[in-house]
C-alpha positions in Angstrom: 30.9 -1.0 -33.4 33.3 0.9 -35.5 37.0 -0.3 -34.4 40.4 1.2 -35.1 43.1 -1.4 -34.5 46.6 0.5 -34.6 49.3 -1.8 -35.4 53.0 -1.9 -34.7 54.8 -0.8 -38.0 57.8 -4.1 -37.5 56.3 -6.2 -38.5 53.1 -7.0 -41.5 49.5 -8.4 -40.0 50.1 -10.8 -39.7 53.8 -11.5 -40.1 55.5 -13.2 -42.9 57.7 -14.8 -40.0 58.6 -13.9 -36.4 56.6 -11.0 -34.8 53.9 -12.2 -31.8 52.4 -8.7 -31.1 51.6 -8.5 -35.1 50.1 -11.7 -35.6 47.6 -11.3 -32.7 46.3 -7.9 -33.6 45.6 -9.8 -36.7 43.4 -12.9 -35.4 41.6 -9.9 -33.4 40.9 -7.9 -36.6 40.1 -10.8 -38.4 37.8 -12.1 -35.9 36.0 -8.8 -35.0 35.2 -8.3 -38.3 33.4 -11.9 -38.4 31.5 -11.2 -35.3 30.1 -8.2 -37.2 32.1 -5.2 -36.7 33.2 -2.4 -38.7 37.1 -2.5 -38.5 39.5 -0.3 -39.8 43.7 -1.6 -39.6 46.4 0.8 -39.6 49.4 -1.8 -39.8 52.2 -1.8 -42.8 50.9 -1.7 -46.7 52.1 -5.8 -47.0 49.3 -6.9 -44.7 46.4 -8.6 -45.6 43.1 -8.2 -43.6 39.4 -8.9 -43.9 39.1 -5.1 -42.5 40.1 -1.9 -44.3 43.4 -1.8 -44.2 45.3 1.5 -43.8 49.3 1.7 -44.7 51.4 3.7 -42.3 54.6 2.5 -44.6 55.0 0.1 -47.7 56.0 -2.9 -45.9 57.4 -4.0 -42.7 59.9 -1.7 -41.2 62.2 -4.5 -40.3 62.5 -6.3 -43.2 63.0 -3.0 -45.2 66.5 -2.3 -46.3 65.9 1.7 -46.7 64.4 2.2 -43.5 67.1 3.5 -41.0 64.6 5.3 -38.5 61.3 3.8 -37.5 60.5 6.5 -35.5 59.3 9.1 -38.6 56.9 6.3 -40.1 55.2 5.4 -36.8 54.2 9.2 -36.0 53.3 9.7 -39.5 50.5 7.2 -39.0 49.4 8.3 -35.8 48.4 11.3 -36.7 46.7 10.0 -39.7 45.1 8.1 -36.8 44.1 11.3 -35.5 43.1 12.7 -38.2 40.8 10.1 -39.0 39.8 9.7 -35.2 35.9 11.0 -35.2 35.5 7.9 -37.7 35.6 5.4 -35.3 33.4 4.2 -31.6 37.0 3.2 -30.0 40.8 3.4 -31.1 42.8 0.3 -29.8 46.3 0.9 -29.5 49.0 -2.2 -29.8 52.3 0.3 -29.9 53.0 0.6 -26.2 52.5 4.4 -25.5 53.7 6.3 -28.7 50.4 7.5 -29.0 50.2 8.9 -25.3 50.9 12.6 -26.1 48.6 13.0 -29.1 45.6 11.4 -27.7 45.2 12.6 -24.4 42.0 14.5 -24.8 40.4 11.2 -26.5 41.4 8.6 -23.4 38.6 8.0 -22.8 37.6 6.4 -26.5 40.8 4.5 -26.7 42.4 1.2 -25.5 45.8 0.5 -25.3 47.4 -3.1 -25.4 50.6 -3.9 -23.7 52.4 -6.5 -25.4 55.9 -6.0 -23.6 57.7 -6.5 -20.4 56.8 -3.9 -17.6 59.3 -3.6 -15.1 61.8 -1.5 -16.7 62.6 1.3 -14.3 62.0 3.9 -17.0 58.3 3.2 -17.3 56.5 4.0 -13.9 57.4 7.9 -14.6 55.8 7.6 -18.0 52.3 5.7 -16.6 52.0 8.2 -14.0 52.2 10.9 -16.4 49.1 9.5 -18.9 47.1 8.3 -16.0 43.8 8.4 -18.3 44.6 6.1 -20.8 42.9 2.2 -20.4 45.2 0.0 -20.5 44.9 -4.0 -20.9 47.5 -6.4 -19.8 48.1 -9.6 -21.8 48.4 -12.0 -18.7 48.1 -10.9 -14.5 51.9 -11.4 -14.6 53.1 -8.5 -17.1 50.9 -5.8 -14.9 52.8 -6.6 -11.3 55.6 -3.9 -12.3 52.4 -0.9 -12.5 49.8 -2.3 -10.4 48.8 1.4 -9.8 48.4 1.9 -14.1 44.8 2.5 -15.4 44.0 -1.4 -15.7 40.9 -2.0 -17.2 41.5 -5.7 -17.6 43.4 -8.7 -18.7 42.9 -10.7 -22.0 44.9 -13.5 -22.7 45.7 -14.6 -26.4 44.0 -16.3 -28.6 44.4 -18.0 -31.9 41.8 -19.4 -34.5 41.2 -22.8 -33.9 41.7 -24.1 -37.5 45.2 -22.7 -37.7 47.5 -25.0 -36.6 46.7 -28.9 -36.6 46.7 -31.0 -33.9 49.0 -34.0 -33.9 47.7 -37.3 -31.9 50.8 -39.5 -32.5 54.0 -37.1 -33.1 56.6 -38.3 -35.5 59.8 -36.9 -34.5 61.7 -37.8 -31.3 63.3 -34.4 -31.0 62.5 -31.7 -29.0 61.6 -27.8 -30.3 62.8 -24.6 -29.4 60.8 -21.9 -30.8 61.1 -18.3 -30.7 64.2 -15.6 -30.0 67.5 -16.6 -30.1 69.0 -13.8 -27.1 70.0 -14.0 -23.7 65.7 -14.1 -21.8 64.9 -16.8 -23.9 67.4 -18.8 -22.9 68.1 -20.9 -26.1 71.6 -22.5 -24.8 69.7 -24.0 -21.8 67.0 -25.6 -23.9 70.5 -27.4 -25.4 71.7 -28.1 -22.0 68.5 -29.7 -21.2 68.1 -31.8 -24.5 71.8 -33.1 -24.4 71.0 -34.3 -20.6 68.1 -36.2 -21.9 69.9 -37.5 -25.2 67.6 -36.1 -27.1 68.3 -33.6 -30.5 66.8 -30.1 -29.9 65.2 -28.4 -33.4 65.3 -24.0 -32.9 63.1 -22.5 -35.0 64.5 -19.1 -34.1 65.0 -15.5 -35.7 68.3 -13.5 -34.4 67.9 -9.8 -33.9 71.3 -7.5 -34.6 70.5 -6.9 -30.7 71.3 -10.1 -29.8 74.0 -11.0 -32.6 77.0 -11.2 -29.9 75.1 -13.4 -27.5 74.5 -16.0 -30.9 78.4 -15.7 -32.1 79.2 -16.5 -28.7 76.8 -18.9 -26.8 74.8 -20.5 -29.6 77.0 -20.9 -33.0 79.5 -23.0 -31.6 77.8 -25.4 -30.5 75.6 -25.6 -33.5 78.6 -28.4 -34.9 76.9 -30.7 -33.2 74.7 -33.1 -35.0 72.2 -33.2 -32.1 71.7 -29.4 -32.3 69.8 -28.1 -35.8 69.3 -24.3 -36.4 66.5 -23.9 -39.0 66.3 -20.3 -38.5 63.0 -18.3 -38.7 59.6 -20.3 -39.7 56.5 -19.0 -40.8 52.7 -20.5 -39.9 52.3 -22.7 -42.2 55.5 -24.5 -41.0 54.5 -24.6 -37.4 52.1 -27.2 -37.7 54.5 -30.0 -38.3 57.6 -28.5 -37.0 55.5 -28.3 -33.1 53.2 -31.3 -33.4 56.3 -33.7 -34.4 58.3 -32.7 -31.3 58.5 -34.6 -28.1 57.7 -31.0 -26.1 58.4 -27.9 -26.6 61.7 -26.0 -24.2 60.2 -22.8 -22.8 63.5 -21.9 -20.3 63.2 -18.6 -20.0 64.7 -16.2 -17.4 62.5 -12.7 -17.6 59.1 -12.2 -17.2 57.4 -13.4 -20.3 54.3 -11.2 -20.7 52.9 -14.2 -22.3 54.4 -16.1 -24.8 52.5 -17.2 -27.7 54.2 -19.9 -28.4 52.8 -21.8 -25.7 49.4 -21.9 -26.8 50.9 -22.5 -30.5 52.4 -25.7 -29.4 48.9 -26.5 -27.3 47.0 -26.1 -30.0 48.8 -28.9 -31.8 48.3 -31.2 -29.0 52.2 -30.2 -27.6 53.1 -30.5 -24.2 55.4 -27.7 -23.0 58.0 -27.8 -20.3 58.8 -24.1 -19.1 60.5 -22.5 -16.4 57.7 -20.6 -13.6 58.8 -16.7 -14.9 56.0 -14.7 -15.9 52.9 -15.6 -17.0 53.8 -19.4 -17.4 51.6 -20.2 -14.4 48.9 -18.9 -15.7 48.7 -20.2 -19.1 50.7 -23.9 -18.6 48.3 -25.9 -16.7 50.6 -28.0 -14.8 50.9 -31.9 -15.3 47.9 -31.1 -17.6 49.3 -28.9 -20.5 52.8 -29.7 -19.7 55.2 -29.4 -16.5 56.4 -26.0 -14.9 60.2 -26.4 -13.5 62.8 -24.4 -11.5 65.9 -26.0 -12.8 67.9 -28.3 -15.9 67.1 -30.8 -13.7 63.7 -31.0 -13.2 63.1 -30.3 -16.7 65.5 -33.5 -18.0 63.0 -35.5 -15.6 59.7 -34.1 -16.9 61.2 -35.3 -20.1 60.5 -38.9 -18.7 57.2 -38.0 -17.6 55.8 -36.7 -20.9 54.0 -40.1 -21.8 52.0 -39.6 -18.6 50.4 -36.5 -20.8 47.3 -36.8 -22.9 47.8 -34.6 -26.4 44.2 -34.7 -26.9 43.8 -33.3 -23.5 46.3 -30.7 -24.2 44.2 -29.8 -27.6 40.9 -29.6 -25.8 42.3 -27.0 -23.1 43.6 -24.9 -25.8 40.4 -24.7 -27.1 38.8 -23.9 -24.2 41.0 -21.4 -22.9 42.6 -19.7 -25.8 40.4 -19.3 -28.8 40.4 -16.3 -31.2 37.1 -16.0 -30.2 37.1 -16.5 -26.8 39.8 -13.0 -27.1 37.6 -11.2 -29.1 34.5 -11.5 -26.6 36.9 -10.4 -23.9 38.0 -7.3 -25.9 34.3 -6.0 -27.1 33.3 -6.4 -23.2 36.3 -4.2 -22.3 35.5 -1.8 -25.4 32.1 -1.4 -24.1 33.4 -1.0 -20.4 35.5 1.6 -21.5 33.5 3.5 -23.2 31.0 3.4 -20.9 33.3 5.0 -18.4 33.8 8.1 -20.3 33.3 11.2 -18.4 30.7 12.8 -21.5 28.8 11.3 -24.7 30.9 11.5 -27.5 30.3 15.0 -29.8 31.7 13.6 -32.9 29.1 12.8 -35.5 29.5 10.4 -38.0 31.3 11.6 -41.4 30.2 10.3 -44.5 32.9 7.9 -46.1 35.3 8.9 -48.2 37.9 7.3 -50.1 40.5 6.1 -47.4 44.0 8.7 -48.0 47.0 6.6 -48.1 50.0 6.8 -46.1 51.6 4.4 -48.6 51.3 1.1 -49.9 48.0 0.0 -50.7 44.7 -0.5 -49.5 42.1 -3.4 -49.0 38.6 -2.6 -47.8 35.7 -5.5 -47.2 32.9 -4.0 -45.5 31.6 -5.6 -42.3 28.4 -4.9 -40.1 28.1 -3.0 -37.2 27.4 -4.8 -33.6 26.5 -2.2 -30.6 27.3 -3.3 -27.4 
């Protein structure tokens, strides 16, 4: 099958550092193109891909200086997208619904990914207005907000099972926070709770401008204290140690997390998680099995003293079980096939010959796969 995969522009594929939605339209590239299929990434020119990779801008709009306005770079490579559109058996979307307006007479050949929150009261206007357009939800949670949306299914993440390494017999006695330092995330509660259970708390966290005031204010001063250590943003090849050496990993959230990768991160190295029920925590924390769900600081200072009742190898297994790059990649040529097997006509389009791929800008990889039908 020949596969566009249309990146956000934030972030590279995958991400030097922070950036969820990035990093998991890369294990899906890289993953379809093992299982055989021609894929074609349009994501930022410092990303590196088995596919052919197609810059819409240099590098990553966020970590470049001279970018003021994403907004120009993300329609110039959508309508390269377009442009290039006959190329391709389906065009999966990851950029929430930029692409709505330009694409509506091709619906029907694309998929569109929603990797954000739902229930902002702005959106049910805009869904009702592109009713054509299959969407995918990342977890049964995100869709509540839209249940009348075009759903044509929910995939879950995945990540490759050799990434991140599983630790039986954790050396650290600390616990991890991991993620978004801003107000849903909840970082000043995962300190609450670890100075309840006398334990230090180790954030691995970014800090957007966005949520600058709430750090100044919540988070910085209590960071004095030698029981509370800021690393700042980690990449992957950190995460292996800095999750599998922790206690558990705090997951006290208040919004409705539309999944939260980081929980399977911290699975896959044999983690247990302790998270508040908002979400999709249900459905991916398997409770007393992959860690404990709680409602309050409480309850989460005694699942602390519960932890040892947890099996890590347990934890490992049901990661692999459940949340394997593979496993996600099988769910999303099912869903490619279902959608285009829905489409009102046969496709018209006949197959160009290829030609040298025109750069947005930045540079360009290309490693040719197979083709798999459905």
């Amino acid at each position: 099958m020949r596969i566009a995969q249309i990146a956000p522009l934030t972030e590279a594929v995958p991400p030097r550092l922070y950036g969820g939605t990035e990093r998991i339209v890369s294990y899906l590239t890289e993953q379809l193109v093992l299982q055989g299929h021609d894929v074609t990434l349009f994501a930022s020119g410092d990303s590196r891909t088995g596919a052919k990779l197609i810059a819409g801008c240099d590098r990553a709009l966020r970590l470049d200086p001279s970018v003021l306005d994403p907004i120009p770079h993300i329609l110039m490579m959508l309508a390269e997208v377009r442009a290039r559109a006959s190329e391709f058996d389906v065009l999966h979307f990851h950029s929430d619904a930029m692409h709505f307006p330009i694409f509506q007479d091709l619906a029907a050949h694309t998929v569109t990914t929603l990797h954000g929150r739902l229930d902002l009261p702005d959106l049910p206007r805009l869904y009702r207005r592109f009713p054509h357009f299959p969407l995918v939800s990342v977890s049964d949670a995100q869709r509540r907000p839209l249940s009348f949306a075009n759903w044509i299914g929910t995939v879950h993440h995945g990540l490759p099972l050799e990434l991140l390494r599983f630790t039986g017999c954790p050396r650290g006695e600390y616990l991890a926070f991991l993620g978004r330092i801003s107000p849903e995330k909840r970082p000043d509660r995962a300190i609450e709770i670890a100075r309840r259970a006398g334990l230090p708390v180790r954030m691995a966290a970014k800090v957007d401008n966005a949520d600058r005031h709430y750090f100044e204010r919540h988070i910085e001063p209590v960071l004095a204290d030698p029981c509370v250590e800021f690393i700042g943003e980690i990449g992957e090849m950190q995460k292996s140690a800095f999750l599998g050496n922790a206690r558990a990993l705090l997951f006290p959230i208040a919004w409705p997390e539309p999944f939260g990768l980081v929980l399977i991160e911290a699975m896959a190295c044999g983690t247990p998680v302790i998270a508040f029920p908002h979400g999709s925590v249900p459905e991916v924390i398997e409770d007393g099995v992959t860690g404990f769900i709680v409602a309050s600081v409480e309850e989460a200072v005694r699942a602390i003293e519960r932890l040892e009742s947890l099996d890590r190898g347990v934890i490992r297994a049901r990661f692999e079980q459940r949340f394997s790059a593979r496993r996600m990649a099988r769910d999303y040529e099912a869903l490619y096939c279902r959608a285009l097997g829905s489409a009102a006509a046969p496709r018209a389009w006949t197959r160009p010959a290829r030609l040298p791929a025109r750069r947005l800008a930045g540079a360009e990889a290309h490693r040719p796969g197979g083709t798999a039908p459905c």
